[in-house]
N, CA, C and O of each residue as an XYZ file, in Angstrom:
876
protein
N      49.375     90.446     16.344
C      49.288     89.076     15.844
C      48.152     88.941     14.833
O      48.195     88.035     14.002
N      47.315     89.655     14.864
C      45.867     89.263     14.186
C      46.459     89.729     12.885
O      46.650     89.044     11.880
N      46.845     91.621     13.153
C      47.442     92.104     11.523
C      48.523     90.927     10.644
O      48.710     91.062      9.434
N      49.086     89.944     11.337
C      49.956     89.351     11.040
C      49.263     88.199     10.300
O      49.506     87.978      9.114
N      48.408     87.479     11.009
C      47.580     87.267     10.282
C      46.867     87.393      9.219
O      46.762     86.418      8.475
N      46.500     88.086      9.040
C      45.445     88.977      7.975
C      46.910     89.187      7.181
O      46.829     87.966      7.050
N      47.966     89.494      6.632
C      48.950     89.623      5.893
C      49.345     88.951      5.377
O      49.601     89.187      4.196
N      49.687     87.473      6.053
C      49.554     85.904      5.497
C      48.916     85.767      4.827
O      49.225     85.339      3.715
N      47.805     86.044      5.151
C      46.258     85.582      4.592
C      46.427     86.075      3.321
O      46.656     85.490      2.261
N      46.281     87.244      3.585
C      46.178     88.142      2.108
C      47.371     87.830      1.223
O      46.959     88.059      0.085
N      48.572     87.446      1.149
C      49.802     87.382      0.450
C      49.970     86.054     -0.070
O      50.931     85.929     -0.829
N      49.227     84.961      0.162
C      49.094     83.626      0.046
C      49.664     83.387     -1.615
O      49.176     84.078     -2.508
N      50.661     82.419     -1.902
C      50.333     82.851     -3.584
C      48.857     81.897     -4.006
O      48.087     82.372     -4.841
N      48.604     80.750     -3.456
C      47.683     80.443     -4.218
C      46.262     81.180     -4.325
O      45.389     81.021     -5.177
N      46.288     82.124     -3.092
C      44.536     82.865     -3.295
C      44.852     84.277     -4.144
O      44.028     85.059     -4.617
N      46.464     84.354     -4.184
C      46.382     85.770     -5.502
C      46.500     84.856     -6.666
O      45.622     85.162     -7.473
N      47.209     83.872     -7.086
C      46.634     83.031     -8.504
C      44.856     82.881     -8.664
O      44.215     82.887     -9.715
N      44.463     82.781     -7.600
C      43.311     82.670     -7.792
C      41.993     83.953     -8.122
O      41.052     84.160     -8.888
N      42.543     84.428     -7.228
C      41.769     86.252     -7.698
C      42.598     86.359     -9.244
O      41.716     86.840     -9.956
N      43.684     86.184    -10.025
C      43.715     86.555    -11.178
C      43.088     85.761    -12.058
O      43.180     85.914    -13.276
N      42.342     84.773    -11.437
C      41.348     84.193    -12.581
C      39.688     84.424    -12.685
O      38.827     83.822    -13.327
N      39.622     85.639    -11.708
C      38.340     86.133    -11.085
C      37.470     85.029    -11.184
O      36.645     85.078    -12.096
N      37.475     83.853    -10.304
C      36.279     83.135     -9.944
C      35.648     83.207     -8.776
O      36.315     83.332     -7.750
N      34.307     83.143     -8.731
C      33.539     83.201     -8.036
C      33.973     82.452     -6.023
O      33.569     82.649     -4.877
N      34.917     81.659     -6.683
C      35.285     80.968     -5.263
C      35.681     82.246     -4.398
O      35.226     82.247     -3.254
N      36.502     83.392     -4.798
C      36.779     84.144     -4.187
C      35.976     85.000     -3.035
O      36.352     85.525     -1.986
N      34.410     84.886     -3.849
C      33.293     85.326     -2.705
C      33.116     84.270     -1.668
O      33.024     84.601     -0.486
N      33.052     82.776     -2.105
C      32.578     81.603     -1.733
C      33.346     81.567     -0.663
O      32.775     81.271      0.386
N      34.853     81.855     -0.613
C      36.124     81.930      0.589
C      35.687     82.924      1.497
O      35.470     82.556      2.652
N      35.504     84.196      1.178
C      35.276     85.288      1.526
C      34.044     84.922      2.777
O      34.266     84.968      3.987
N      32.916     84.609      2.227
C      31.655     84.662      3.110
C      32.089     83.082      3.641
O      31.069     82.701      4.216
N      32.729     82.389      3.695
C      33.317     81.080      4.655
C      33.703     81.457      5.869
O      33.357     81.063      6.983
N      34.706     82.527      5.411
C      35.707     83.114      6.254
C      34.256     84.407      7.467
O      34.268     84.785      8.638
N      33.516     84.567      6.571
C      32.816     85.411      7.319
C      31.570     84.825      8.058
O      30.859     85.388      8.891
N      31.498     83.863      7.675
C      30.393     83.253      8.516
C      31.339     82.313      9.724
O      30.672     81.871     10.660
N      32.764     82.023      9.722
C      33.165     81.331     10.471
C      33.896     82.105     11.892
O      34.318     81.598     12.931
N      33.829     83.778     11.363
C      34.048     84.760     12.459
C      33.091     85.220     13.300
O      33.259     85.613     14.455
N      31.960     85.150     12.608
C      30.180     85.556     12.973
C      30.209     84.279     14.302
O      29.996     84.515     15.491
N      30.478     83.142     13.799
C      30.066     81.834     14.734
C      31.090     82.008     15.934
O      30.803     81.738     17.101
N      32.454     82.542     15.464
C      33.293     82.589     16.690
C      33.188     83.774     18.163
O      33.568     83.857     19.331
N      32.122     84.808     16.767
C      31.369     85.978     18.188
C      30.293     85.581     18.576
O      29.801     86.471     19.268
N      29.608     84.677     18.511
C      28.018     84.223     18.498
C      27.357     85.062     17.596
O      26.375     85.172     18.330
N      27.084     85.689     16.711
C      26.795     86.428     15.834
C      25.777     85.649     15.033
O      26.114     85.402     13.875
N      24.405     85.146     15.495
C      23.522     84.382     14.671
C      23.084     84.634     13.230
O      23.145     83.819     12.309
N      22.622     85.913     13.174
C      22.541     86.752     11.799
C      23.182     86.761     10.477
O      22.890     86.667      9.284
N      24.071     86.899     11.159
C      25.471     86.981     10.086
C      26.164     86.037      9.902
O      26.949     86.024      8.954
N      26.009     84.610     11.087
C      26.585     83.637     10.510
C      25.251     82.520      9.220
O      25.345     81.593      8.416
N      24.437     83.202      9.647
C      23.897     82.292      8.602
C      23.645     83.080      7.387
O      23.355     82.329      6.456
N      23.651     84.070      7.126
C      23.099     85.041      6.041
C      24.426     84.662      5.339
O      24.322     84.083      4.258
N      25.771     84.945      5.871
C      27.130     84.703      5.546
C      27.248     83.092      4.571
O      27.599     82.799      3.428
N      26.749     82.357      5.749
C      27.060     80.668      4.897
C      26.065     80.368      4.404
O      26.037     79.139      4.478
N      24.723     80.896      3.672
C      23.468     80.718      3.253
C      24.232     81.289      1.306
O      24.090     80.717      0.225
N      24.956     82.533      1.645
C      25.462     83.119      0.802
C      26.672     81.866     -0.399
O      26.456     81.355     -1.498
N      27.737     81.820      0.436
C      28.295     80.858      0.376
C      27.749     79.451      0.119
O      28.586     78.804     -0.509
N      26.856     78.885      0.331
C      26.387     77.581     -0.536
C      25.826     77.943     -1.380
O      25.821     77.268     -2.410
N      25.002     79.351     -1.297
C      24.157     79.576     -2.399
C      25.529     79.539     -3.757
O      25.271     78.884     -4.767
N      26.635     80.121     -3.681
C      27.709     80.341     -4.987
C      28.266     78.920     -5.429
O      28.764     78.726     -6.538
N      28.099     77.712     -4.211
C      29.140     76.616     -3.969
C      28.278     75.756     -3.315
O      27.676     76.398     -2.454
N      27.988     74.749     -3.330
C      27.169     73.394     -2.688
C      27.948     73.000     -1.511
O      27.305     72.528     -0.573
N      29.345     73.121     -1.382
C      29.869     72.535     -0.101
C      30.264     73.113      1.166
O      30.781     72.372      2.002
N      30.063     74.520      1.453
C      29.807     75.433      2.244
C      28.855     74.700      3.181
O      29.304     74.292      4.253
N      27.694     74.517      2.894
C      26.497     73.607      3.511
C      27.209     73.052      4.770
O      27.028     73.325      5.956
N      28.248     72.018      4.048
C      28.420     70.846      4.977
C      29.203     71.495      6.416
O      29.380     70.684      7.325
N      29.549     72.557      6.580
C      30.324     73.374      7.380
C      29.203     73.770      8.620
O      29.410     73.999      9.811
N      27.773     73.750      7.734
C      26.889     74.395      8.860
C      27.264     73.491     10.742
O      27.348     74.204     11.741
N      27.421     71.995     10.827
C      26.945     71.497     11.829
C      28.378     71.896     13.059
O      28.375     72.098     14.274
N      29.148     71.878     12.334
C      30.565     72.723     13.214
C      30.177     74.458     13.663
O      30.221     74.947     14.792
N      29.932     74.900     12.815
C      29.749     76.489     12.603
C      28.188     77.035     13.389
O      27.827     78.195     13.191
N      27.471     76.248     14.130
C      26.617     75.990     14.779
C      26.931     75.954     15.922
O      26.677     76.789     16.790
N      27.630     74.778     16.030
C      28.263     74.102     17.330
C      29.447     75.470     17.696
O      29.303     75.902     18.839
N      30.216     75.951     17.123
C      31.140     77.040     17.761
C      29.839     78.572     17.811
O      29.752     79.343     18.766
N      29.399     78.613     17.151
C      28.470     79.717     17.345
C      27.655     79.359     18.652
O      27.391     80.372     19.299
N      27.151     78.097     19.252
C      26.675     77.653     20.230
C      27.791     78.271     21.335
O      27.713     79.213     22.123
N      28.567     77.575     21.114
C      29.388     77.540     22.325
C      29.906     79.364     22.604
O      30.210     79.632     23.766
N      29.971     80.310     21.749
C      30.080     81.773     21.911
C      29.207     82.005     22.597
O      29.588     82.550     23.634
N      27.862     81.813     22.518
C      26.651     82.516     23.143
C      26.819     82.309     24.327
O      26.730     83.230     25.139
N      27.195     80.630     24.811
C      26.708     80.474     26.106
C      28.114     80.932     27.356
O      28.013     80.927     28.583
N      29.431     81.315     26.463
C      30.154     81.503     27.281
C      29.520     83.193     27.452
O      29.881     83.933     28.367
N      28.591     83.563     26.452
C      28.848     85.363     26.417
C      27.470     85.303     27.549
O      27.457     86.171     28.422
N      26.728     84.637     27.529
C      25.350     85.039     27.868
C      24.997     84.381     29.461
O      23.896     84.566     29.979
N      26.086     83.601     30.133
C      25.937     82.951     31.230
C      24.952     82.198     31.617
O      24.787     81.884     32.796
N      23.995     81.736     30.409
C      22.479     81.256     30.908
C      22.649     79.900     30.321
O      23.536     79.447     29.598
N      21.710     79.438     30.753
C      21.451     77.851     29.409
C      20.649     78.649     28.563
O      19.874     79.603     28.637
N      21.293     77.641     27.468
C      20.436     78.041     26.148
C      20.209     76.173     25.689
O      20.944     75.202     25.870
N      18.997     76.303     25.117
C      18.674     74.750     24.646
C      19.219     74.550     23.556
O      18.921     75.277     22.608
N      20.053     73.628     23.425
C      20.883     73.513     22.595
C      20.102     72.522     21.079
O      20.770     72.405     20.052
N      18.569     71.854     21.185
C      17.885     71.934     20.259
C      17.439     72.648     19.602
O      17.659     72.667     18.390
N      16.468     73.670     20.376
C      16.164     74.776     19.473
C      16.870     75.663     18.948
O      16.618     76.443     18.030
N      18.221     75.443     19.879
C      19.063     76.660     18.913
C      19.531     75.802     17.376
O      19.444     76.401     16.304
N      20.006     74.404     17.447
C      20.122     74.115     16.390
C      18.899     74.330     15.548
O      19.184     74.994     14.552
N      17.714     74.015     15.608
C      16.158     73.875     14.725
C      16.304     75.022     14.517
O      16.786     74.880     13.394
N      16.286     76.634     14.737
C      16.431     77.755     14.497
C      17.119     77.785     13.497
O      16.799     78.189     12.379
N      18.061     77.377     13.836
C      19.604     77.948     13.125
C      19.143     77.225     11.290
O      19.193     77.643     10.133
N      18.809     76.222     11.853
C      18.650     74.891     10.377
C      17.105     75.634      9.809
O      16.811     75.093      8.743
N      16.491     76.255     10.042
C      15.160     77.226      9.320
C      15.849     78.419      9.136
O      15.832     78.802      7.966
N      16.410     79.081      9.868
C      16.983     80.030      9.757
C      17.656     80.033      8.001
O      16.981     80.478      7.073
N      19.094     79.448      7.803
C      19.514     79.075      6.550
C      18.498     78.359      5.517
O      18.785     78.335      4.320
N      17.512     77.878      5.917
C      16.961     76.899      5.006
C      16.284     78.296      4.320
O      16.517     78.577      3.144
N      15.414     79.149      5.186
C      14.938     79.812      4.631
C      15.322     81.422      3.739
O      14.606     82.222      3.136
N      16.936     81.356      4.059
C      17.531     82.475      3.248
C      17.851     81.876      2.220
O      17.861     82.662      1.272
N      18.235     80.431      1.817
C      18.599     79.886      0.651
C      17.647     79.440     -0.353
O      17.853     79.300     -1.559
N      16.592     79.239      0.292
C      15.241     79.486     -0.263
C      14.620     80.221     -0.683
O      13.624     79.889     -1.325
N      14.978     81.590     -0.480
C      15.369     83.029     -1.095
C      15.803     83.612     -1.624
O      15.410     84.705     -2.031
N      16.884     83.025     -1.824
C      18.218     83.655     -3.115
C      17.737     82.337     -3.991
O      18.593     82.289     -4.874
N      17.051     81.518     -4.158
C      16.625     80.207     -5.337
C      15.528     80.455     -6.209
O      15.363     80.189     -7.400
N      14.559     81.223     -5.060
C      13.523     81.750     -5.652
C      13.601     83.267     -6.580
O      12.928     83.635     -7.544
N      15.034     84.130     -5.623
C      14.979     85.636     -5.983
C      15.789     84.938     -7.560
O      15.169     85.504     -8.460
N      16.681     84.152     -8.111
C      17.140     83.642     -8.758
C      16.344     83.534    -10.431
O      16.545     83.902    -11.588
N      14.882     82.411     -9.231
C      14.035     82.462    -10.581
C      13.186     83.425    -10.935
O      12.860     83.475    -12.121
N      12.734     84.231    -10.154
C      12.050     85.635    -10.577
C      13.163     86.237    -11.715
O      12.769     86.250    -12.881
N      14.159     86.599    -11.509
C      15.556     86.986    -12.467
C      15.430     86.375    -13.787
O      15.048     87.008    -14.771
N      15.882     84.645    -13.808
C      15.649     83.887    -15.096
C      14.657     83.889    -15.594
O      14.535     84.387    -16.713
N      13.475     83.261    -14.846
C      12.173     83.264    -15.313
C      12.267     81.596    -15.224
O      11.311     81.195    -15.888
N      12.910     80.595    -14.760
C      13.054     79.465    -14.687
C      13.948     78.675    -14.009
O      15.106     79.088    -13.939
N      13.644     77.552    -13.458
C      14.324     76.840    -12.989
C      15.144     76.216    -13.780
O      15.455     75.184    -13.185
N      15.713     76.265    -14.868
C      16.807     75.724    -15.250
C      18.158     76.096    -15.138
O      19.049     75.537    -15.779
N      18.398     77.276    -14.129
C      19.527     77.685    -13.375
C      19.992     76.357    -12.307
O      21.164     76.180    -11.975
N      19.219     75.764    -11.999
C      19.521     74.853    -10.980
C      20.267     74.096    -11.674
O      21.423     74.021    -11.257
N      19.861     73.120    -13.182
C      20.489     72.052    -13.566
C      22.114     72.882    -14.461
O      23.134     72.271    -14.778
N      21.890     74.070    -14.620
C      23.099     74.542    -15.028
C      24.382     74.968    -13.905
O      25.497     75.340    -14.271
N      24.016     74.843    -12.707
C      24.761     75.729    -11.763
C      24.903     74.117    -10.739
O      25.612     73.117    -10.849
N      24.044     74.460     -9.962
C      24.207     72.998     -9.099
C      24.056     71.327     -9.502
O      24.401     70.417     -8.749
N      23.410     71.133    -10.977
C      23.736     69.867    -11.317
C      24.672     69.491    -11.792
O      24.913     68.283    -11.794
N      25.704     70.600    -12.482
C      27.039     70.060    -12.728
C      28.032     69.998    -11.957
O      29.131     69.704    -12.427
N      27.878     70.248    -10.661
C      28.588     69.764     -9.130
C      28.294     68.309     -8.686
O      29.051     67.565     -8.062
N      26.963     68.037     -9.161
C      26.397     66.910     -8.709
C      26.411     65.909     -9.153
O      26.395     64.874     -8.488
N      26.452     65.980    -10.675
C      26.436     64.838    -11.877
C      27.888     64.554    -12.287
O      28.372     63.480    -12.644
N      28.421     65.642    -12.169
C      29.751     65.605    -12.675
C      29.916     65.163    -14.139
O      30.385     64.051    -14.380
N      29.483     66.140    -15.289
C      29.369     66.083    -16.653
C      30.726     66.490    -17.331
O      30.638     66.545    -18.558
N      32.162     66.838    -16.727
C      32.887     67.870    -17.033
C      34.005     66.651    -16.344
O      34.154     66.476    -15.134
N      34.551     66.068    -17.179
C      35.424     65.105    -16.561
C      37.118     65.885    -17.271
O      38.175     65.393    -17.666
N      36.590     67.277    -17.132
C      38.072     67.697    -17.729
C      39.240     67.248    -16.723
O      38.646     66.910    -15.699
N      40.679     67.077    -16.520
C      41.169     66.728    -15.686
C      41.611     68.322    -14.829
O      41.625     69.454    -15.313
N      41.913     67.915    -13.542
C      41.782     69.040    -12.630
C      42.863     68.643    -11.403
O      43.784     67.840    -11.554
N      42.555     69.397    -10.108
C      43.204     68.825     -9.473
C      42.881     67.933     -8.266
O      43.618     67.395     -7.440
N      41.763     67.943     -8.398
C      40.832     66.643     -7.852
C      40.877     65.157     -7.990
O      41.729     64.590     -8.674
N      40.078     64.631     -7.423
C      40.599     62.963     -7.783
C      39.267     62.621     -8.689
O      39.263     61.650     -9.446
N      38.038     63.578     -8.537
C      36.820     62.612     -9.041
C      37.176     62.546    -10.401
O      37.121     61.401    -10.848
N      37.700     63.852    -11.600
C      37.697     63.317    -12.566
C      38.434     62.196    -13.406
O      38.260     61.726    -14.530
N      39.573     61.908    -12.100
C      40.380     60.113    -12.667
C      39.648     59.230    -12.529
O      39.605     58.427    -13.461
N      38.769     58.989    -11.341
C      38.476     58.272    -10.937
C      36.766     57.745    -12.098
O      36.294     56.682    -12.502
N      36.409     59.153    -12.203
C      35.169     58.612    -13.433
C      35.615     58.618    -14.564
O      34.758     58.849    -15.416
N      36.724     58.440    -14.969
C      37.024     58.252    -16.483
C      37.463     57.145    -16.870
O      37.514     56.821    -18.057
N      38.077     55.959    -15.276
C      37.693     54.678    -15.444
C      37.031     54.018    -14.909
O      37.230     52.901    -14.430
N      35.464     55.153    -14.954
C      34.058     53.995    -14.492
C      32.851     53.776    -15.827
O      32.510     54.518    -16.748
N      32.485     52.582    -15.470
C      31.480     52.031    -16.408
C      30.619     52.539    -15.988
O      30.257     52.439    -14.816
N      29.970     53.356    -17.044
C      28.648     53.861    -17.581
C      26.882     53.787    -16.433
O      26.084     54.548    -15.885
N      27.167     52.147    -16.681
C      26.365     51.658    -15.465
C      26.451     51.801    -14.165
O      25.491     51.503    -13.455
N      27.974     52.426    -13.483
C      28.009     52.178    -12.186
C      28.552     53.714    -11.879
O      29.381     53.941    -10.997
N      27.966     54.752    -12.737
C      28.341     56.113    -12.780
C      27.329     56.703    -11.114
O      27.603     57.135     -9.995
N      26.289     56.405    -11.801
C      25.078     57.573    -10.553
C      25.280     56.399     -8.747
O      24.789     56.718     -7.664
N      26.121     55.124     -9.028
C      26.046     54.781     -7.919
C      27.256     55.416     -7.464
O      27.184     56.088     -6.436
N      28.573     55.288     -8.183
C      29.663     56.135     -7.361
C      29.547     57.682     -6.960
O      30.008     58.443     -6.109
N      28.960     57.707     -7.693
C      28.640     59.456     -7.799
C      27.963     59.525     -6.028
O      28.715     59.931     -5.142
N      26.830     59.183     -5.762
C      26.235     58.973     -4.428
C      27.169     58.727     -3.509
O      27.296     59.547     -2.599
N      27.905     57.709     -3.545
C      29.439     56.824     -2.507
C      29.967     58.683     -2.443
O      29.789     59.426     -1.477
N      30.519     58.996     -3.553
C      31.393     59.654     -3.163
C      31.162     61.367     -2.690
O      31.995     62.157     -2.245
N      29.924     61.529     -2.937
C      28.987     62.675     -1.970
C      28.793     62.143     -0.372
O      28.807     62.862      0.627
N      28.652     61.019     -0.410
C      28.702     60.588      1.098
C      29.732     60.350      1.748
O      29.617     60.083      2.945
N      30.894     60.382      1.187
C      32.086     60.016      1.792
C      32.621     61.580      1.858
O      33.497     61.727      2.710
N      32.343     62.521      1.283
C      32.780     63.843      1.573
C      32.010     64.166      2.688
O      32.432     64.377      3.824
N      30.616     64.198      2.218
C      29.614     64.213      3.608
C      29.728     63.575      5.449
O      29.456     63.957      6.587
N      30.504     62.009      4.501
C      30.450     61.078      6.110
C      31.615     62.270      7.357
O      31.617     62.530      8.560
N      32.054     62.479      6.714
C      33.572     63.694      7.843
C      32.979     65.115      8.550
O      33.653     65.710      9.391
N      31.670     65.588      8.127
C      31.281     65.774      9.137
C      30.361     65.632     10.306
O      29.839     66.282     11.212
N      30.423     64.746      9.931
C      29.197     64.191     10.972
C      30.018     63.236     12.284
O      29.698     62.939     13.435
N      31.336     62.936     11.330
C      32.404     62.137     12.644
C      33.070     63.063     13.162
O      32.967     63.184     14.383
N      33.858     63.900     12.503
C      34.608     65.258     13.187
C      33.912     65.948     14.143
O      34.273     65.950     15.320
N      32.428     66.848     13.533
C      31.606     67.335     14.676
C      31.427     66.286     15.679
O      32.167     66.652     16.592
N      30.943     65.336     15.989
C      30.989     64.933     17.322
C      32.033     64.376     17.911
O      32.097     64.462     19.137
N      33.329     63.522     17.009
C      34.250     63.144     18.163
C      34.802     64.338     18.349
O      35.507     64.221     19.351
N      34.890     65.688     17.839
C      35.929     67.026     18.146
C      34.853     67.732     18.646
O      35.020     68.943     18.501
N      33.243     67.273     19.471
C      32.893     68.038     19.796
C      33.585     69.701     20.660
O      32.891     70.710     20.533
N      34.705     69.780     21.338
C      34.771     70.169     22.346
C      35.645     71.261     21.286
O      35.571     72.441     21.628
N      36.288     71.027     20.303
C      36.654     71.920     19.387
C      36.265     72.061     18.143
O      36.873     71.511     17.224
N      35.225     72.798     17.961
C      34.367     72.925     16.793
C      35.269     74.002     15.378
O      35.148     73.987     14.153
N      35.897     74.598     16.057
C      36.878     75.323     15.231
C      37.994     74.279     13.879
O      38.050     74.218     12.651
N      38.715     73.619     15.071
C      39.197     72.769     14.474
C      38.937     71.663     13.420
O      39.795     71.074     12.761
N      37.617     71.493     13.384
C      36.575     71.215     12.830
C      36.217     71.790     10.995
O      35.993     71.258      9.907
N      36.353     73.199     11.578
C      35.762     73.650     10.313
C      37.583     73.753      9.542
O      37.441     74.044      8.355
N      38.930     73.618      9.857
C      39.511     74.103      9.520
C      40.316     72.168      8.613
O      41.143     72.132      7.702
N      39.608     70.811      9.377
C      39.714     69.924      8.486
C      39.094     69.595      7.932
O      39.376     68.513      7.418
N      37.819     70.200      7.591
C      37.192     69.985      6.674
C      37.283     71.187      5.125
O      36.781     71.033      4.012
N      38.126     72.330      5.668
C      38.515     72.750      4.897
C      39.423     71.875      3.868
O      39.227     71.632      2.677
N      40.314     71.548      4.594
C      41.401     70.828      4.295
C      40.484     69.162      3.274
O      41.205     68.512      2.516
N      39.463     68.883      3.392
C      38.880     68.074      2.833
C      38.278     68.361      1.885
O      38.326     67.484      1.023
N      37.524     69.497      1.549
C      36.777     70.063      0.567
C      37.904     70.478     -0.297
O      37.457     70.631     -1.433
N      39.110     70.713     -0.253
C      40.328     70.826     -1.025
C      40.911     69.426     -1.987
O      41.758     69.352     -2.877
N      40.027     68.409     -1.341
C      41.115     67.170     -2.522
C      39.181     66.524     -2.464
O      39.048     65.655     -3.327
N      38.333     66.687     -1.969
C      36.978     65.645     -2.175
C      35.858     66.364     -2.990
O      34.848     65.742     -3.319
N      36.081     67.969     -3.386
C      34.926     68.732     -3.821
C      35.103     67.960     -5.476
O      35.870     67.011     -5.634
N      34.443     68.420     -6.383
C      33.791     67.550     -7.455
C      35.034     68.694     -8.458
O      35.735     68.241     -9.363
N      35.047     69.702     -8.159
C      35.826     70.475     -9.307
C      36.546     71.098     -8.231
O      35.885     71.922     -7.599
N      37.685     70.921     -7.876
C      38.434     71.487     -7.122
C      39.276     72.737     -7.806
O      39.629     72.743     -8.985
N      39.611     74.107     -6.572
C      40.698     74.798     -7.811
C      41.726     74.997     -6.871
O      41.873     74.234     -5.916
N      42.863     76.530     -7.194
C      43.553     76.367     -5.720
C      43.032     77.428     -4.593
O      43.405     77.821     -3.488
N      42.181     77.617     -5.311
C      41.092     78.945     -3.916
C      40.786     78.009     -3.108
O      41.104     78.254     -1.945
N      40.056     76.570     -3.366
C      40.251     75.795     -1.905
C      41.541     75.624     -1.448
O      41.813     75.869     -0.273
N      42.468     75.185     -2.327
C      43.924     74.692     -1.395
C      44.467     75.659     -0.696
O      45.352     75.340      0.098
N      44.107     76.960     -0.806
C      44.665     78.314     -0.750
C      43.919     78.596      0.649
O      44.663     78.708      1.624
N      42.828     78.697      0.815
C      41.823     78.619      1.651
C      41.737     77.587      2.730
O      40.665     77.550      3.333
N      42.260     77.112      2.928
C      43.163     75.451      3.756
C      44.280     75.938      4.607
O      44.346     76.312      5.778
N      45.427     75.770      3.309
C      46.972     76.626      4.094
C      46.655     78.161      4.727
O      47.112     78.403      5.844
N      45.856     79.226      4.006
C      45.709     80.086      4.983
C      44.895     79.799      6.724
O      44.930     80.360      7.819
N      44.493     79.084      6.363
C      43.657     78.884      8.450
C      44.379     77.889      9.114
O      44.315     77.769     10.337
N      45.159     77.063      8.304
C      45.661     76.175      8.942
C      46.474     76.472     10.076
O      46.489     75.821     11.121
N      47.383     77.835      9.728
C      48.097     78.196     11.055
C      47.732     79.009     12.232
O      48.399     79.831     12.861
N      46.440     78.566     12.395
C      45.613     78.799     13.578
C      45.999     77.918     14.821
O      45.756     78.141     16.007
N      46.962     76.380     13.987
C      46.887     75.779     14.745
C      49.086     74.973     14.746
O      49.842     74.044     15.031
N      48.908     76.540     14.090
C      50.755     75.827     14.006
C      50.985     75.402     15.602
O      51.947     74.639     15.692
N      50.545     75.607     16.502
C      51.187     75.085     18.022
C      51.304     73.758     18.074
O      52.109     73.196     18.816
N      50.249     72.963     17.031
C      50.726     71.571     17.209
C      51.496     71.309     16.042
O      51.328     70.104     15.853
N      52.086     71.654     15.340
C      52.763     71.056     14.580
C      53.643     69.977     14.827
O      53.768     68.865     14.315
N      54.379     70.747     15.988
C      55.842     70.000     16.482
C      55.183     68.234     16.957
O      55.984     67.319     17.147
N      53.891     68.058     17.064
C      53.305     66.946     17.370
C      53.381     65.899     16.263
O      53.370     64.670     16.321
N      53.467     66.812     15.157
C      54.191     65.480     14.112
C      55.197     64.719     13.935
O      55.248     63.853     13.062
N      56.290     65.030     14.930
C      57.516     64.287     14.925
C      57.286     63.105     15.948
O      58.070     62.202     16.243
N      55.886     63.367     16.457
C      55.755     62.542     17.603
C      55.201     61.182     17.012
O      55.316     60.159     17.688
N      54.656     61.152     15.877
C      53.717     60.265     15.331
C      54.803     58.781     14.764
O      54.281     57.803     14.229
């Protein structure tokens, strides 16, 4: 079943359209996918070095940490039979990443010789200067906004990508997996430049959970 898996995965057409345009998302998927296997063995190391990696290429990786925590939590304590404090393991975990990404920012500017990698790489995620059309909604949506009310939507709509995990992780506390696999599914139509390596990256995990499907006829 797993090889079966992994065959899906790999045969997807939208993540081979996407490797033929060699973008970087392809690592960004890659170390998602690998920091979200690290969390499912308890694997502390590697799940953060993994998704430290991954925001470092992509800003919205980040938002994955508080699920990918919470299932990495829950590995340890089924593997390790003890209590573990479930504060300090988060405070760890949140220095832990803070301080590898703080590392690849700095190893960055030793490289350039400047911080103006930041406003070239992560401010045009943020500002959204590139209103080419895509398959996203932000660039319709700022091409009929006034000038004046640009840096306030801009904020709204970082927080409204943001607000989903902070409701998912706790009402799905008890399935943290499921978790990371709708917010996949969110970072696919809410990221600022969307391509189809997210949409691609969505439909492949999604059938982790084909058992409920048939629950849609129920609705």
């Amino acid at each position: 079943m797993g090889q079966l898996t992994h065959d899906r995965y790999l045969f997807n057409p939208l993540l081979l359209a996407s490797c033929i345009g060699r973008p970087t998302s392809v690592f960004t998927n890659t170390l998602v996918l690998l920091a979200t296997a690290s969390a499912t063995q308890g694997h502390s190391t590697n799940l953060i070095f993994a998704l430290s990696l991954a925001s470092y290429l992509s800003l919205h990786p980040i938002l994955l940490f508080p699920p990918l925590v919470i299932l990495c939590y829950d590995a340890q304590l089924r593997r390790s039979n003890k209590v573990i404090n479930g504060y300090s393991f988060a405070i760890g975990h949140t220095l832990g990443i803070t301080a590898v990404i703080g590392g690849l920012l700095y190893l960055s500017f030793l490289i350039t010789g400047s911080w103006q990698f930041l406003q070239s790489t992560y401010g045009v995620a943020l500002l959204l200067p590139d209103l080419t059309p895509n398959s996203g909604l932000w660039w319709y949506f700022f091409t009929e906004m006034f000038d004046s009310f640009r840096e306030f939507f801009l904020g709204v709509f970082w927080l409204h990508m943001a607000s989903y995990v902070a409701g998912l992780s706790f009402r799905l506390r008890a399935q943290p997996l499921f978790v990371i696999v709708a917010l996949l599914g969110i970072f696919a139509i809410f990221v600022p430049y969307p391509s189809v390596a997210e949409s691609g990256m969505f439909l492949s995990v999604l059938p982790l959970y084909r058992h409920i499907f048939p629950c849609r006829f129920l609705l």
